[in-house]
N, C-alpha and C positions, 0 to 999 in steps of 0.2 A: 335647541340646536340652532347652531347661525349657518343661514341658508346663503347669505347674500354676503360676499366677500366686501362689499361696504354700498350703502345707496347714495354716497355722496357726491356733491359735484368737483370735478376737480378740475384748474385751468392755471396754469401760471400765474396770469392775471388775476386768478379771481378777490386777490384782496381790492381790487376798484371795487367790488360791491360793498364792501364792510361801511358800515355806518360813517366812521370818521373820514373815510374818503369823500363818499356822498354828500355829508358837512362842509367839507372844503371847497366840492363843486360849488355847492350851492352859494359858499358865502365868497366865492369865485365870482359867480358871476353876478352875486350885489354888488360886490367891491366896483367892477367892470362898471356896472350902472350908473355908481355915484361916481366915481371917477370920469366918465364922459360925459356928466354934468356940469362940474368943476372943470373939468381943463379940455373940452369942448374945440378951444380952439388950439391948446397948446400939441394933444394927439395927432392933430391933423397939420400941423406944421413941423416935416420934418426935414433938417436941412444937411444934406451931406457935404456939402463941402468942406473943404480942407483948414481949421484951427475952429474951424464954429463950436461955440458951446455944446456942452452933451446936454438934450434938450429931454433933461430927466422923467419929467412926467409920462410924454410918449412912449420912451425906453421901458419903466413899470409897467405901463399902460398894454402895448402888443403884448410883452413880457409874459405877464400874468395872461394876457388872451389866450396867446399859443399854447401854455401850460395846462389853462384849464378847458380849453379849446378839446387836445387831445386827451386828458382823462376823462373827459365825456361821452367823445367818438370810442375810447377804447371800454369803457363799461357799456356802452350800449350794446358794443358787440360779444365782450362777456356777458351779458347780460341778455340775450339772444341766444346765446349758446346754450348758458343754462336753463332758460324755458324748452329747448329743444330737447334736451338730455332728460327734464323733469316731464317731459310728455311722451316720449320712449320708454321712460322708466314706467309711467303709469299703463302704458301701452301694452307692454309685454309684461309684468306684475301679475303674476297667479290669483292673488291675494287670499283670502281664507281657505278659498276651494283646495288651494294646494297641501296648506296645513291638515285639512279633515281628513282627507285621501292617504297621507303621507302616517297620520295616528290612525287609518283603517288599515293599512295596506304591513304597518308595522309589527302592529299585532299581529296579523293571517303570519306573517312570515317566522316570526318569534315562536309562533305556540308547535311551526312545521321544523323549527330549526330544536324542537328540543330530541326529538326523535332520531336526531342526526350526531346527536355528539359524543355519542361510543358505540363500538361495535362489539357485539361478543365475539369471542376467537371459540368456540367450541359449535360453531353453525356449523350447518350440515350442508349439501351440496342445495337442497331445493330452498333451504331458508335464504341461505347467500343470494341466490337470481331473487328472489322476491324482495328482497330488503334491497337492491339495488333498484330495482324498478322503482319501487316506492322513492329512494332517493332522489334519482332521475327526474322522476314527477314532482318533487317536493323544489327542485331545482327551477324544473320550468314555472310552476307558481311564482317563484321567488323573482324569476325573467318577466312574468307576467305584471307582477305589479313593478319592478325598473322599467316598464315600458310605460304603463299606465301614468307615473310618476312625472315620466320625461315629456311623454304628452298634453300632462296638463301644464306643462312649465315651458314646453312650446305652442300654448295657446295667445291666438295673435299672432302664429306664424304659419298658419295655414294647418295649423296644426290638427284641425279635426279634420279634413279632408284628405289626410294622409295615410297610411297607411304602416305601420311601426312595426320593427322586428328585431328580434335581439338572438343572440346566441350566446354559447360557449366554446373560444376556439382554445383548446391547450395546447400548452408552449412540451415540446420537445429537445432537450437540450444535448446536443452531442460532446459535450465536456463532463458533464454531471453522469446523465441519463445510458444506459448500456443498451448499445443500438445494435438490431439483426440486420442482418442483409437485408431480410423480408419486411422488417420495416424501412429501411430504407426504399426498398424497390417503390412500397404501397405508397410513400410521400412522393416520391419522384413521379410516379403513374397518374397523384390527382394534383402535383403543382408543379409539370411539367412544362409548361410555358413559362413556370414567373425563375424558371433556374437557367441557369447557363450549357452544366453538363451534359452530355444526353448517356453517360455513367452512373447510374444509379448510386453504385459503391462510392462514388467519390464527393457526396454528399458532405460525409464526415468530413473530407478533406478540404474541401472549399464553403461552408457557411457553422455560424456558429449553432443553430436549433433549427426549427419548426413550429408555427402554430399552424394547429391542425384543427377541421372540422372532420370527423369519423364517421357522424351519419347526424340526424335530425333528432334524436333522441334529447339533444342541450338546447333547443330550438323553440320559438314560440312565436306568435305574429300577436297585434292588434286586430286582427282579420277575422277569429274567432272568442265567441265568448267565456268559451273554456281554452286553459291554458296550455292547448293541444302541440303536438309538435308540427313543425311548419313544414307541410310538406313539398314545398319549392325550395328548400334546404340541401344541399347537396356536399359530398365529400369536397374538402376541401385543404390542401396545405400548399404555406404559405414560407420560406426563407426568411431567415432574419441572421446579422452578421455582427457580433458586438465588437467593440473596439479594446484592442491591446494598452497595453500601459504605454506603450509608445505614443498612443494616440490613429495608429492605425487600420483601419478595418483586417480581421482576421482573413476576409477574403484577400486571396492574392489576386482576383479582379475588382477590388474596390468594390465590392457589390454595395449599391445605397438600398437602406430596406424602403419598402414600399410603406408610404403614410398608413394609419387607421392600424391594425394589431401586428406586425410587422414592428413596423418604429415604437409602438408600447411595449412589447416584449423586449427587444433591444434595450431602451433605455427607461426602463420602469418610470412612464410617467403616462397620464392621458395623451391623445392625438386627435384629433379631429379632419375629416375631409368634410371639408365646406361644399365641394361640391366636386365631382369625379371628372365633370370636363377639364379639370382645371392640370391634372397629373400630367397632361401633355408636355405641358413646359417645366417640369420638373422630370419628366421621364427622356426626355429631349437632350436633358444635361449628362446622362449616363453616357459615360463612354464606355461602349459596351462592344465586344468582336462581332458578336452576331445583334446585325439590323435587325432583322425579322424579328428577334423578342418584343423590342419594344411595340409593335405593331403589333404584334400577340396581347400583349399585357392590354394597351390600349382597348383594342379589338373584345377583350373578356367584362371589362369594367363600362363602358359605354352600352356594348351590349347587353346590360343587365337592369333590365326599368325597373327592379324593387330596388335596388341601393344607391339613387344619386347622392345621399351625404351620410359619414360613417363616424359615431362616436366609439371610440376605442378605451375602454379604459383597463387598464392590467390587474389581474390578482395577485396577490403577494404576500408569501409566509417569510418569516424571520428566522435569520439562521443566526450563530453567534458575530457575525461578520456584515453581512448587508441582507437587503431585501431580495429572495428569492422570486422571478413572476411564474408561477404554475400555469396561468391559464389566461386568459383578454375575456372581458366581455364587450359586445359588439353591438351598442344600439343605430338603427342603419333606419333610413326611411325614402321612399318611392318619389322623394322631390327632394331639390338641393336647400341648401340653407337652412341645414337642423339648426336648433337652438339658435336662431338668430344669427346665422352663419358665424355658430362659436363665440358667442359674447355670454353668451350663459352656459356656456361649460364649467368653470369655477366651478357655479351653484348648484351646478347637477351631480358634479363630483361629491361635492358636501353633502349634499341631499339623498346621495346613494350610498352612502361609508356605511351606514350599520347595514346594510343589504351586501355590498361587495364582502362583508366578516362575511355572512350568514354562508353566501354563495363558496368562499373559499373552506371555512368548513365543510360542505357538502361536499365539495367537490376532493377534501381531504377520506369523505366516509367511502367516497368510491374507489378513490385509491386503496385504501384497504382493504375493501372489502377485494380488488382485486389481487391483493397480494396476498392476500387468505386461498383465494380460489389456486393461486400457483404453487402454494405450499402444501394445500392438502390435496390437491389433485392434479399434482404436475403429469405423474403418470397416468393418472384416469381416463376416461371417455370425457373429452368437450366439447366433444358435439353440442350436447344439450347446453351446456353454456353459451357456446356460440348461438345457436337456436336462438334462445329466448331471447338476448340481448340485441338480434339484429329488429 
């Protein structure tokens, strides 16, 4: 697997370093030597006045100075750059320790994901709640080692005195997905500062989905040794608004989604927040009716010392058409500057693809298994469902 989208140096200039240019310095500045040997006194006599002969040795003489003058200044400084970038690169560089972890961490996940890739449809009510726990659990392992993953690949960035957490937030989609009232209400009740309306119902009407956290059950920290659920986790949804073929946001307020799983659900790509103080001046930009949000939003994000920088990356099944995102996962840590304030996002991407399959499978077993539970006991007692599940 290629982890690193390239370790090479790259500079516009950097052909001054190639051997043949170096040659030419060099034999730059013999020529220069013997030449102000030879015409010693001719360099040095130069006479500008008006029909005087062109005092050609001199002319050669600067000529060639100037020339190799500055491909020298300008390789030094290429040439500085790349000792900089190649002492970064070894700086921040996992090296083997990443590869052994990445062949332990792949297996654990592989031998959990086989368990996951059908479901009987003849379960009975008490196998279903059991087989999804065990999902759930098989989910958070699999969070467990994306985190472990990301940590060793942000080592050199303070990365062991951090403290790492990751979730599962799913996307909600009001065009696809058949939305109740009551769910509506329950999104509006736990992401009612990051909305506009204070209408519950009008959800539909003004954003295009939700990514939602429901409870801590998709949840796990670097904080414990087992891959427990994190219990400073809490309900959580999130607006997000895609853009029409017009090119216009489907809100009639422009709503801009908010960086980290917001803007990955919207436009199926990774996101990264460098760092949360920073949302100010981008949240500053919204022209928004009501002030107060923005100071709310602000207000929720500052005030939360586990997540100053948030890697967002989206889940995604294939339909005949484009990439569906079901769900974000959310690697988040207790100081700014994950991944090297995002310079190693690429390679974490890379490095998490057979993990993000694994997690979308699972998280495909649970949708089933819940659409199994509404079919054979729509009219039943759910209590007990509900029970176990919270």
């Amino acid at each position: 697997m290629e982890i690193t989208s390239t370790i090479d140096f790259k500079h516009p200039l950097k052909g001054l370093l190639s051997p043949a240019c170096q040659v030419f310095i060099s034999i730059g500045f013999v020529a220069l030597g013997v030449m102000a040997s030879f015409w010693s006194k001719e360099i040095t006599t130069i006479r500008f006045e008006v029909g005087a002969p062109v005092n050609w040795p001199a002319v050669i003489f600067w000529g060639l100075f100037i020339i190799v003058a500055v491909m020298f200044a300008l390789s030094a400084h290429v040439r500085a750059q790349s000792t900089r970038y190649y002492i970064s690169l070894l700086r921040t560089s996992p090296g083997a320790r990443l590869l052994e972890l990445f062949e332990e961490r792949i297996g654990e996940v592989m031998d959990l994901n086989d368990s996951t890739l059908s479901i009987p449809t003849d379960l009975d009510k008490e196998a279903a709640d059991v087989i999804s726990l065990e999902v759930e659990e098989n989910i958070r392992r699999v969070l467990d080692a994306c985190v472990s993953l990301v940590k060793v690949l942000d080592d050199g960035n303070n990365g062991n005195s951090c403290t790492y957490r990751a979730n599962i937030m799913q996307v909600i989609s009001f065009t696809e997905d058949q939305i109740t009232d009551d769910q509506q209400k329950w999104l509006h009740h736990f992401g009612e500062r990051f909305v506009h309306t204070k209408v519950p119902t009008r959800l539909k009407e003004d954003y295009s989905g939700f990514v939602y956290l429901e409870n801590n059950h998709l949840t796990t920290t670097s904080a414990t040794k087992e891959p427990d659920p994190d219990n400073h986790a809490k309900p959580l949804a999130l607006p997000f608004s895609l853009e029409s073929q017009s090119g216009r946001r489907e809100s009639e307020y422009g709503y801009p989604n908010l960086p980290g799983a917001p803007f990955a659900a919207a436009n199926a790509r990774m996101n990264i927040v460098k760092s949360v103080s920073n949302l100010e001046n981008a949240l500053n930009s919204w022209r928004l009716k009501d002030e107060n949000m923005i100071e709310d939003i602000l207000r929720y994000y500052k005030g939360n010392p586990l997540a100053k920088s948030i890697l967002s990356i989206p889940l995604t099944i294939s339909d005949e058409e484009n990439n569906v995102v079901i769900a974000c996962l959310n690697i988040y840590r207790d100081r700014e500057g994950i991944l090297f304030d995002g310079s190693k996002s690429y390679e974490c991407q890379r490095l998490l693809s057979p993990f993000l399959i694994i997690l979308t499978r699972m998280l495909q077993s649970l949708k089933e298994l819940d659409l199994l539970r509404d079919k054979q006991w729509e009219c039943g007692d759910n209590e007990h469902v509900q029970k176990i599940r919270k």
